[in-house]
C-alpha positions as CSV (number, residue, x, y, z in Angstrom):
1,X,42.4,43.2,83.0
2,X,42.0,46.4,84.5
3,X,40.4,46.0,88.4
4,X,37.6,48.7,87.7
5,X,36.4,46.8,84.5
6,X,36.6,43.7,86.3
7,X,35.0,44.7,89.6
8,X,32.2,46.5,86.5
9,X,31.6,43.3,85.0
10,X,31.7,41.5,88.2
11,X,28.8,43.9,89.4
12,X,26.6,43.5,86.1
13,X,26.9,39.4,86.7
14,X,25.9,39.6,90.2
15,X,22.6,42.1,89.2
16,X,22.1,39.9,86.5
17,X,21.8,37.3,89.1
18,X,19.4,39.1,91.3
19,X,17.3,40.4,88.8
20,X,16.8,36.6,87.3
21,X,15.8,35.2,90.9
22,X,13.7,37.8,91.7
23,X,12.2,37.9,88.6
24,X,11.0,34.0,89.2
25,X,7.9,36.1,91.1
26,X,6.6,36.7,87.6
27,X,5.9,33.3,86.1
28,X,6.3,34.3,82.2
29,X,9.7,35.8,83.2
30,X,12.9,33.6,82.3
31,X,14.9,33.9,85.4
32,X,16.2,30.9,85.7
33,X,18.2,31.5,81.9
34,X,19.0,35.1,83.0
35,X,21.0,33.4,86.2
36,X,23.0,30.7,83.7
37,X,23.9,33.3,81.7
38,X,25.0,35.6,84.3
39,X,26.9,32.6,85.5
40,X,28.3,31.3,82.1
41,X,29.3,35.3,81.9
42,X,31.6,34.9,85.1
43,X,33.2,31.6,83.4
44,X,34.2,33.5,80.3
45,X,35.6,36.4,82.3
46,X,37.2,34.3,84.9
47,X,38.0,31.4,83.4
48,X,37.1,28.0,82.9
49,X,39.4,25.4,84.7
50,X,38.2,21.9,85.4
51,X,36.6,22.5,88.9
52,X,34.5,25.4,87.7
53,X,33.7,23.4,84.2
54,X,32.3,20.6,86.4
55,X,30.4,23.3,88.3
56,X,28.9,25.2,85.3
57,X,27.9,21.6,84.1
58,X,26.3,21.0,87.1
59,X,24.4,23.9,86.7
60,X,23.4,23.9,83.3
61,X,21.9,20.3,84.2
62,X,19.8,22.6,87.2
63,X,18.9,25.3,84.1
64,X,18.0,22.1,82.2
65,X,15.3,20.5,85.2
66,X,14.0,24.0,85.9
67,X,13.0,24.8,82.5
68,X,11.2,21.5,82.1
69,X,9.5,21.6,85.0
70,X,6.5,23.5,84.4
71,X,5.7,20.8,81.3
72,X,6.6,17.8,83.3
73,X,4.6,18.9,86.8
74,X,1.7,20.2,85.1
75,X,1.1,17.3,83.1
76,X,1.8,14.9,85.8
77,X,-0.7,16.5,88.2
78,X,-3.4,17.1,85.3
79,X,-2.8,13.4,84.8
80,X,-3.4,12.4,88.7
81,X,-6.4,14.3,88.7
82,X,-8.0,12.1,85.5
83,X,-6.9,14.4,82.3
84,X,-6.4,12.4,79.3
85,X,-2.8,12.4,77.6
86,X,-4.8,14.2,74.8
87,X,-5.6,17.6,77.1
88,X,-2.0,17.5,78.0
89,X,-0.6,17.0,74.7
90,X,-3.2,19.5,73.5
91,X,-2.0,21.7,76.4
92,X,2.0,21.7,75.8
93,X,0.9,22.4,72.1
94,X,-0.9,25.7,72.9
95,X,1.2,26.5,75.3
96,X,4.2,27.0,72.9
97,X,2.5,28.1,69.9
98,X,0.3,31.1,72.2
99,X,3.7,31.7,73.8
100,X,5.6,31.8,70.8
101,X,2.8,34.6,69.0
102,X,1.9,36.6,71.8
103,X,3.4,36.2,75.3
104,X,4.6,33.3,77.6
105,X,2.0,34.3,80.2
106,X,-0.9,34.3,77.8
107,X,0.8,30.9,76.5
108,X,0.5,29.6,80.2
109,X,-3.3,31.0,80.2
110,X,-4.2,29.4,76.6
111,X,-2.7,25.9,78.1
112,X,-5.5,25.7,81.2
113,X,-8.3,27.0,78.8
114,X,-6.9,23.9,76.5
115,X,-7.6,21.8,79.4
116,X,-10.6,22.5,80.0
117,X,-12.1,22.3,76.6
118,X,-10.5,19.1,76.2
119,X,-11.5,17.3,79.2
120,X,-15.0,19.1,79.4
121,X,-15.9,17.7,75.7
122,X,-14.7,14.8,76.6
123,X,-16.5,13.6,79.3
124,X,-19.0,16.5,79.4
125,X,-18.4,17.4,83.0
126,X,-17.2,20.7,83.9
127,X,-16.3,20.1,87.2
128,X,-14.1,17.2,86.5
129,X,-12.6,19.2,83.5
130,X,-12.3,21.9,86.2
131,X,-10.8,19.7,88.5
132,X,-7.4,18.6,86.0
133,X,-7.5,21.9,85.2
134,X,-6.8,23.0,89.0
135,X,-4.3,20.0,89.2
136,X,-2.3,21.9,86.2
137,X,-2.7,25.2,88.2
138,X,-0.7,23.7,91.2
139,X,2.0,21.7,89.0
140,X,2.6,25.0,87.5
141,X,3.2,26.3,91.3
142,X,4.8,23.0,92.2
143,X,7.1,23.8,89.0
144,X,7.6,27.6,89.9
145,X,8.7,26.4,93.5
146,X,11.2,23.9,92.1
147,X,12.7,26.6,89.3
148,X,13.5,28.9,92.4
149,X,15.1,26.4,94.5
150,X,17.4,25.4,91.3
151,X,18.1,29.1,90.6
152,X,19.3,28.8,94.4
153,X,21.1,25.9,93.8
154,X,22.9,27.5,90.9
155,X,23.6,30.7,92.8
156,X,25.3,29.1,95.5
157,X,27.5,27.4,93.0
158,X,28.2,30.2,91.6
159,X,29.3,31.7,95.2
160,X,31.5,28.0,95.6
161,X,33.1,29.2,92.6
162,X,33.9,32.9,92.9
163,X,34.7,32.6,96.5
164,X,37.0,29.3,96.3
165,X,37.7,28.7,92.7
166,X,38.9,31.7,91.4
167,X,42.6,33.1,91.9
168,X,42.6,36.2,93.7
């Protein structure tokens, strides 16, 4: 392959990198798929050989924990705080289906309403409803806080990779 289309595409994975981890900032933003793909990008224009496939596996399982994070924190923090499995299935319900119509971050914002309402009808006590509500609020940041570090993780496989890996 030619060195400046190389060194081009080698350039585009790398933004594509820094773009995904500081795009974790904004919640609704898939940053974390943005950096696998960057990084499954480099394995198809470098080359797979068994060390980097065990590395891109090892990241794909990081992609995999990251992106159910926010569902799996959320709902086990709602659930510390006293919200029923119902609010939380309710929750990861309108979470997707919000998400899906209009946008992920409304789809975020439609799944602590659904919290509320659940847990406020029932046991008619707004600040306990409140309270699981809150709980979801700082899985979610919990979760956010986890998907960076795994977006780290996977960037600094990447960077085992490139820098020991690959032929020169």
């Amino acid at each position: 392959m030619d060195p400046a289309i190389y060194t081009l595409l080698l350039s585009l994975i790398v933004v594509g990198m820094v773009v995904g981890l500081v795009g974790q900032v904004l919640v609704f933003f898939p940053g974390i798929n943005i950096i696998w793909l960057a990084i499954l990008g480099y394995g198809l224009l470098a080359g797979f050989t068994w060390p980097s496939a065990i590395l891109f596996f090892i990241v794909t399982v990081l992609l995999i924990a990251g992106t159910m994070a926010d569902n799996i924190l959320m709902g086990a923090t709602a659930r510390q705080s006293g919200a029923s499995w119902w609010a939380i299935g309710i929750s990861a319900v309108v979470m997707l289906v919000v998400g899906l119509i209009w946008t992920p971050l409304a789809g975020l914002a439609a799944s602590f309403a659904a919290i509320f309402a659940v847990e406020w009808f029932r046991i008619r006590d707004w600040r306990k409803a409140l309270d699981s509500t809150r709980s979801a609020f700082i899985g979610c940041g919990l979760a956010a806080v986890l998907r960076f570090g795994a977006s780290l993780m996977m960037i600094g496989l990447w960077l085992i990779w490139f820098l020991f890996l690959t032929p020169r």
